[in-house]
N, C-alpha and C positions, 0 to 999 in steps of 0.2 A: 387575541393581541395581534396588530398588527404588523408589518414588516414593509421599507421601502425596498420595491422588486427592484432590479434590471429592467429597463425596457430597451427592445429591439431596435438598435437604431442600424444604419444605414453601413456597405458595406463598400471603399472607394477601391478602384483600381488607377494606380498612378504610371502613366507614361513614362519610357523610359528606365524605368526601373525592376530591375526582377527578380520576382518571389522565389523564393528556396522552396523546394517543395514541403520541408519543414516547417515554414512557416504559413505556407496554405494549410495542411493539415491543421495545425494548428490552431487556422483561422475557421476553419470547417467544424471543428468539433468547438468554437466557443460559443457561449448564448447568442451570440450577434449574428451567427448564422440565419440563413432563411431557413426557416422551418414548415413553411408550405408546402415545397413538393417532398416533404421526408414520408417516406413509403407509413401505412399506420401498420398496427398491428397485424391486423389480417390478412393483411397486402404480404409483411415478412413472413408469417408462416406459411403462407401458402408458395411463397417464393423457396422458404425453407424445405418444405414438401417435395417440390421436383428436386432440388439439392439432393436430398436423404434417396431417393430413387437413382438416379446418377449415379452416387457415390457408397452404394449401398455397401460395396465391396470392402472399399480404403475405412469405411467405419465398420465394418465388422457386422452388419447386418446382415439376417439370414431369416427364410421366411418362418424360421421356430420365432421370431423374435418382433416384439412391439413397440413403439414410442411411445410417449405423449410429451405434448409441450409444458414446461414446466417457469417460465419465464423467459421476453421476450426486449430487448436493450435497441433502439432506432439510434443512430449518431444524431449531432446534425447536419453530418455529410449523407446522411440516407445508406452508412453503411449499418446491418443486420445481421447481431448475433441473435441466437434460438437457442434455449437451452430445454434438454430433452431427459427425460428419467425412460428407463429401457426394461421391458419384460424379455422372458423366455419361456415360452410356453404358459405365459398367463403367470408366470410368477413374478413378484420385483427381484430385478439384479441389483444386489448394491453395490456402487461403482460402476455401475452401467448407464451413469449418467453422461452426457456430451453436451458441446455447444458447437451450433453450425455457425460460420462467421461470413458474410454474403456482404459483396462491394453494393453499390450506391444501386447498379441497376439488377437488384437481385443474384447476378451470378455467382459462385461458388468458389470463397476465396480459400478459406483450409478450418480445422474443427477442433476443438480438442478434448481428449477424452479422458475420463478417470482410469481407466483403463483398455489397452490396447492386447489384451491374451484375447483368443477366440474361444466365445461361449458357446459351449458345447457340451452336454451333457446325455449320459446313455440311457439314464434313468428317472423322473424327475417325482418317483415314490418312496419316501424314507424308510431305512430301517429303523430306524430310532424312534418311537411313538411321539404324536402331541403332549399325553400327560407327563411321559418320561422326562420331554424340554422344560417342561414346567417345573416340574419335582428341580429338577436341575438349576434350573436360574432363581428359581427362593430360594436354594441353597446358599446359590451367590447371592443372593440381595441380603440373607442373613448374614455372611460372611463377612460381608461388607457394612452390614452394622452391627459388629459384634457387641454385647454387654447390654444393646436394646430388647426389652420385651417387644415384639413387635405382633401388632395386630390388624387382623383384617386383609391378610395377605392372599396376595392372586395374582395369578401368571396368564398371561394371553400367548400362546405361543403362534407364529406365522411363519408358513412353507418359503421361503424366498430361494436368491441363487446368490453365494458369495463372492463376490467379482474382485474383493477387496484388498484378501489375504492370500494374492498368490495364485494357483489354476485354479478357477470355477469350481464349486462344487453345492452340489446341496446343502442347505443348512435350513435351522430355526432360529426365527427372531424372537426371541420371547421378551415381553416388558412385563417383569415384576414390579407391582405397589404392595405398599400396607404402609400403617401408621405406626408413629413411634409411638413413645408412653404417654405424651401429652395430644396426642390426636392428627400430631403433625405430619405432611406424606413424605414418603420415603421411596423412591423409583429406582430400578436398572434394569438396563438393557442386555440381553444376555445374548452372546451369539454363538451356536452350538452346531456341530459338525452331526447332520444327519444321518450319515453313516456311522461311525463311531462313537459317537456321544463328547468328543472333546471339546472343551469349551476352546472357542475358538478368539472371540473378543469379550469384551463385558464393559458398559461404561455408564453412568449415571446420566436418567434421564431429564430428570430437575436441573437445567444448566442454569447457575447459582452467580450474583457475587454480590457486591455491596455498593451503596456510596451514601449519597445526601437529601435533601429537598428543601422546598419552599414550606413558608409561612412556620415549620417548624423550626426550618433550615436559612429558607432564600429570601426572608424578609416579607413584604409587602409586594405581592406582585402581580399583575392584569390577567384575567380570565373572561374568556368567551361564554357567555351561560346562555339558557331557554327558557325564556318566560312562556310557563305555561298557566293561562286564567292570572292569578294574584300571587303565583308563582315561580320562585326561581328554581329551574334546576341544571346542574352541575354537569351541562352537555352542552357539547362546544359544535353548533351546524358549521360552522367555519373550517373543522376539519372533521371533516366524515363523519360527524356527529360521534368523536369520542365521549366516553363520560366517567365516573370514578362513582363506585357505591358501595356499601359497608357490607363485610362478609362475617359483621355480627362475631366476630371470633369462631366462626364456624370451620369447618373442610369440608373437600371432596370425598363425596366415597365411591370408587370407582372399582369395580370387580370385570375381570376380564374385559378390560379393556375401555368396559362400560359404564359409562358413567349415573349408576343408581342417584345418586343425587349432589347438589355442588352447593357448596358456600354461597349466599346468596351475594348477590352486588345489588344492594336496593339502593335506588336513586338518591343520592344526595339532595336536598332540598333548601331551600333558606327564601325568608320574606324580604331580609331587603336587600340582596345582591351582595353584602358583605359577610364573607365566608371565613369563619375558624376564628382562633384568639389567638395561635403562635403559641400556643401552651398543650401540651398533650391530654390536658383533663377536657378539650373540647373534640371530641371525634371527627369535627370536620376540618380539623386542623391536617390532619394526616392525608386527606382526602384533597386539599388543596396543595400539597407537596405532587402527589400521584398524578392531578390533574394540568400543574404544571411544567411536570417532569414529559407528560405528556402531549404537550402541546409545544414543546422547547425541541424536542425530539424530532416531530411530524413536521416544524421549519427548519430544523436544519435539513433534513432527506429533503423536501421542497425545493427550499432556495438559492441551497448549496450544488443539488446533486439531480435536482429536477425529477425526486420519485416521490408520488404522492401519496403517502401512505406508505403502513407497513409492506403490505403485497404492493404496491403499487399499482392500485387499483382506484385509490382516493375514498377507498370504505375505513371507518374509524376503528379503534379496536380500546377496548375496554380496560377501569382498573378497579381491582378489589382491595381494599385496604381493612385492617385490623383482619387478617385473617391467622386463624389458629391462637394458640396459648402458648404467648412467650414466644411468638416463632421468629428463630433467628436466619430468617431467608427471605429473599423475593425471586420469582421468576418469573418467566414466558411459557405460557402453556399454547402449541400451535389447535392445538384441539378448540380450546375455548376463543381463542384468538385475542387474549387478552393477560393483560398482566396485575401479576397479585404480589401483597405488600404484607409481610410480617410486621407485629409490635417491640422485636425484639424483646431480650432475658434484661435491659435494664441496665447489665452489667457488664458484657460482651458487647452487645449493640444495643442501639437506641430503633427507636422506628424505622425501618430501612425505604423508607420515601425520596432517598436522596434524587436527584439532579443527576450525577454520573449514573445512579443505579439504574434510573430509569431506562437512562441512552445506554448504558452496557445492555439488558435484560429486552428492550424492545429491538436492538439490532440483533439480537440470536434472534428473532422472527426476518430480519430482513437476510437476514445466513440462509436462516430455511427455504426461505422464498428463492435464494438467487443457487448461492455454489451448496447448499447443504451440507458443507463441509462434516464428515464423519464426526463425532463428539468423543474421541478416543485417539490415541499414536498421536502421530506429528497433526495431522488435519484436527485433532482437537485441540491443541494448544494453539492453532490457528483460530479455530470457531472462536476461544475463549479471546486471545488478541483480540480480533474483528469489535467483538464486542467492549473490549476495554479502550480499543484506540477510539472508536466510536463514541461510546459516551463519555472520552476526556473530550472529542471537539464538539460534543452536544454543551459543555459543560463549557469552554472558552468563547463560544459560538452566542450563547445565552447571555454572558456579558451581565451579569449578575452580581454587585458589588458586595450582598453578603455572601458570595459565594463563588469568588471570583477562579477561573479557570488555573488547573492546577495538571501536573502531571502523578498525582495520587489518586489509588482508587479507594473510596470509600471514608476517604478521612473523616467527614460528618457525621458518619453513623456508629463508628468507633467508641468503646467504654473501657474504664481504666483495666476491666478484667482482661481485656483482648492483650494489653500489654504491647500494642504497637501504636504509630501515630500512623499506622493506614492499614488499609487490606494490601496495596500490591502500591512498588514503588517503580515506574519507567525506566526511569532513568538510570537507574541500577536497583535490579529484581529481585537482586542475591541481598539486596537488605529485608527480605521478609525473610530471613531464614529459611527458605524453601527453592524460589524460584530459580530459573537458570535464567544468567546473563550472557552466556555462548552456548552455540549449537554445540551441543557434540553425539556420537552414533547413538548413547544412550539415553539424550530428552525425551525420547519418545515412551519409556518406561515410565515417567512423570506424569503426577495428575495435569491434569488439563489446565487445571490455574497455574501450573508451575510451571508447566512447557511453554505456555503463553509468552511467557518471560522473555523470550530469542526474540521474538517479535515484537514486544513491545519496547525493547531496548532498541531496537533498529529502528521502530517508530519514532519514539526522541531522538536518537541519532541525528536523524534525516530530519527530522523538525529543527531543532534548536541548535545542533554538533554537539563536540564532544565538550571535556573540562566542565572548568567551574562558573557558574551563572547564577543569578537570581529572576525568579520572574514573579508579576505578582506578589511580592514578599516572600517566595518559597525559595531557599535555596536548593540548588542539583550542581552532582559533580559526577558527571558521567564517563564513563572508563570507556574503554575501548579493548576487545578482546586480540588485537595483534600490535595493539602499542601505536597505531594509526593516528591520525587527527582528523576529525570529520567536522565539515562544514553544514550548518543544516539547510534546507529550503525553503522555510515555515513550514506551519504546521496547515494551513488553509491547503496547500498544494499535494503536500502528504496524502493530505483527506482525499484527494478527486484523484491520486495514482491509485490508493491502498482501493476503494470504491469500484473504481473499472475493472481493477484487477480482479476484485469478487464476484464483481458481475457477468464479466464477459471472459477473465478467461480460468477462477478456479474451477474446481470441482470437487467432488465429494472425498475423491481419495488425494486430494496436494498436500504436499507436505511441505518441508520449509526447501529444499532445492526447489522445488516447483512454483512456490508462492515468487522464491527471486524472480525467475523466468516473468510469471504472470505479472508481477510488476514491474518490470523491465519492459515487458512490453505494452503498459499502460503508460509509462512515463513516456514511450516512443510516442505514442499513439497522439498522447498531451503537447508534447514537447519536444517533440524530434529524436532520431536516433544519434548520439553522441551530442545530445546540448547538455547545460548543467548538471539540469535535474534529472537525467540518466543515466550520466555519472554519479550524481552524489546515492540514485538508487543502487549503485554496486559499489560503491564505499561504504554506505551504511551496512548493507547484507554481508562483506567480507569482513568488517568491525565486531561483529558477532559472528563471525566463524562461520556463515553461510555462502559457500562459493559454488 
């Protein structure tokens, strides 16, 4: 499908009159910028290189210790952030990720880091064995499905250095899988104190939610496909040659780590360019939901946000549909680089191909790719935000009249058993019976869909304000945690603050004091320092009890 871009027009300087330096900024980071002389990738990292030499100190580098680059953000002022994942002695620190933030001609403006303790460690050989971690974290992944028979269970345990929780120390990262009773996966992450054995974090690595789709869901809608010979199939060369194929109701079976064998994604096919019936008894119905969920997705990061793809590399990334029996999930797998599509129980959910699901489930890939935000505490109820506010403006962005933009997640894919008219509500989050609509010291105890809540209530905030509105036909009556009245700034502008913020300045360990900051100085960045919308970004954060 296509889209009319922006094209580059011309940029005036008028006499006599003079620019605030806020509004040059301004003028510098909007598409209308020259983008000729903006340094490319190669140019920042290696600019970024001499930075990390210079300032080896003020970051905490020491010659026990390694970089690499992990993703890289050009303005279109030519200013360069670098974002860095960090070893210690050849092991991963978690939380030892950074970003170096370099003015227009390379120089060394300031960095920010997940954490600022100095890594340093006396010993970097566990007492606690490999199998030990193991035995350990099936514990927890049993624990944490209790009443399932679970089969096919295996631990991959990894030596890293814990940067996350506090002072340094040794740990194991172990990722527990197995299947449940119906063949379906089952993951967690387990983080275990190599001296002692305490578990130290633990958090589910299947990062999960719900929403809608097409032709089941979104009507009749345009796809890009590949005539191959007399052949059509279900791959879009328009964007990175995505494509959608049936994983037969099949799984992964993946043992230490490894993946023995995966659900297949066999190519979609069709003779005459016209795909599915909008009825679930045609298979390629589901598959035309995935693959437009997936091409809705990949233009809004484009045209919105100027990143080409999930990595941001402009390579495609794949979808599986009908996988498992009765499976009431979808996710992002960063391994396979591609996202997979339950048929739902029928009764709880229907096929989970939605529209939002997509954009919620393929932005945990663009999380991965940028700030990694941990998927546990305050930073996972972050990740899981990220993902929610994302594929609500995947979902307004797409302009989809059977499926029109809404501030619910999941409404489409919902059945009378679920018992609710959505998986998660923005606007006030404390209507799912779970979620928190104000920060307070103990969100961070909260599953990750439920911590999400602080953020996504700040999200609407700052989109629409407060009280009572209708949009779309949906009503919202949004509260406010100190009795406040917030004005919003739409939701278009929201997208390009919450964006920068993830890209350039979270990290793996932010939490929700940290996320204000990080958009506060995204909103600078956009819009100057005390304009509007950097206001209404610390009206909206103190409205949910974030100051």
């Amino acid at each position: 499908m296509s889209r009319i871009r922006h094209i580059r027009g011309s940029r005036f300087v008028t006499a006599g009159i003079a620019a605030t330096t806020a509004t040059l900024l301004a003028a510098a980071l909007s598409p209308t910028a020259d983008a000729a002389a903006r340094p490319s990738r190669t140019t920042a990292i290696k600019n970024a290189t001499s930075a990390l030499l210079d300032q080896a100190a003020s970051l905490g580098l020491t010659s026990a210790q390694g970089t690499k680059v992990r993703d890289v953000v050009v303005d279109a002022d030519g200013s360069q952030h670098v974002r860095y994942d960090r070893t210690y002695r050849e092991l991963p620190v978690l939380g030892g990720d950074f970003v170096v933030h370099l003015a227009p001609n390379g120089s060394y403006r300031s960095a920010n880091r997940a954490t600022k303790r100095a890594i340093s460690l006396s010993s970097v050989t566990p007492e606690l064995s490999a199998p030990k971690a193991a035995d350990l974290a099936v514990n927890a992944l049993r624990a944490a499905n209790l009443g399932e028979a679970l089969k096919r269970v295996t631990a991959k345990p990894q030596l890293v250095v814990d940067a996350l929780h506090g002072t340094p120390k040794l740990a194991w990262r172990t990722n527990a899988v197995a299947q449940d009773s119906l063949g379906n996966p089952v993951a967690r992450t387990v983080l275990t104190d190599a001296r002692t054995g305490a578990q130290i974090d633990a958090w589910d690595t299947i990062e999960t939610a719900a929403g809608d789709g097409q032709s089941l869901y979104s009507g009749t809608v345009p796809l890009e496909t590949t005539l191959s010979g007399s052949t059509y199939q279900l791959k879009d060369p328009t964007r990175g040659n995505t494509y959608t194929g049936d994983a037969a109701n099949k799984t992964d079976l993946c043992i230490l780590g490894i993946c023995i064998s995966r659900a297949p994604a066999t190519l979609f096919t069709d003779t005459d360019n016209h795909w599915g019936t909008g009825a679930t008894s045609d298979r390629s119905s589901a598959a035309v939901d995935a693959q437009y969920g997936t091409n809705e997705t990949w233009d809004y990061y484009k045209n919105v946000h100027g990143r080409s793809g999930i990595a941001g590399d402009g390579k495609g990334s794949y979808n599986r549909v009908h996988y498992g029996s009765s499976y009431n999930n979808a996710f992002w797998d960063d391994t396979c680089f591609c996202m997979t599509y339950g048929d739902g129980d029928g009764t709880t959910f229907g096929p989970l191909v939605a529209l939002d699901v997509a954009g919620h489930e393929m932005s945990h890939g663009v999380t991965s790719k940028t700030a990694a935000l941990t998927y546990s505490g305050e930073s996972g109820g972050l990740n899981e935000a990220t993902s929610d506010i994302f594929g609500t403006m995947v979902e307004f962005y797409a302009n989809n009249s059977s499926d029109p933009g809404d501030y619910l997640i999941g409404e489409k894919i919902v059945r009378s058993g679920f018992g609710k008219a959505a998986l998660r509500f923005m606007d006030q989050p404390s209507k799912d019976g779970n979620s928190a609509d104000c920060w307070s010291s103990s969100v961070g105890n909260l599953d990750v869909h439920y911590s999400s809540g602080v953020a996504n209530h700040f999200a609407y905030l700052l989109s629409e304000g407060s009280g009572a509105k209708t949009i779309n036909g949906v009503s919202y009556n949004s509260p406010t945690c100190n009795a406040s009245t917030v004005t919003g700034i739409g939701r278009d502008k929201v997208g390009k603050i919450w964006y920068r913020a993830l890209t350039v300045y979270m990290t793996s360990s932010t939490n929700y004091a940290a996320a204000r900051t990080a958009t506060l100085n995204a909103a600078k960045d956009l819009y100057g320092a005390g304009s509007t919308e950097y206001n209404a970004v610390a009206a909206a954060w103190s409205a949910v009890s974030v100051s």
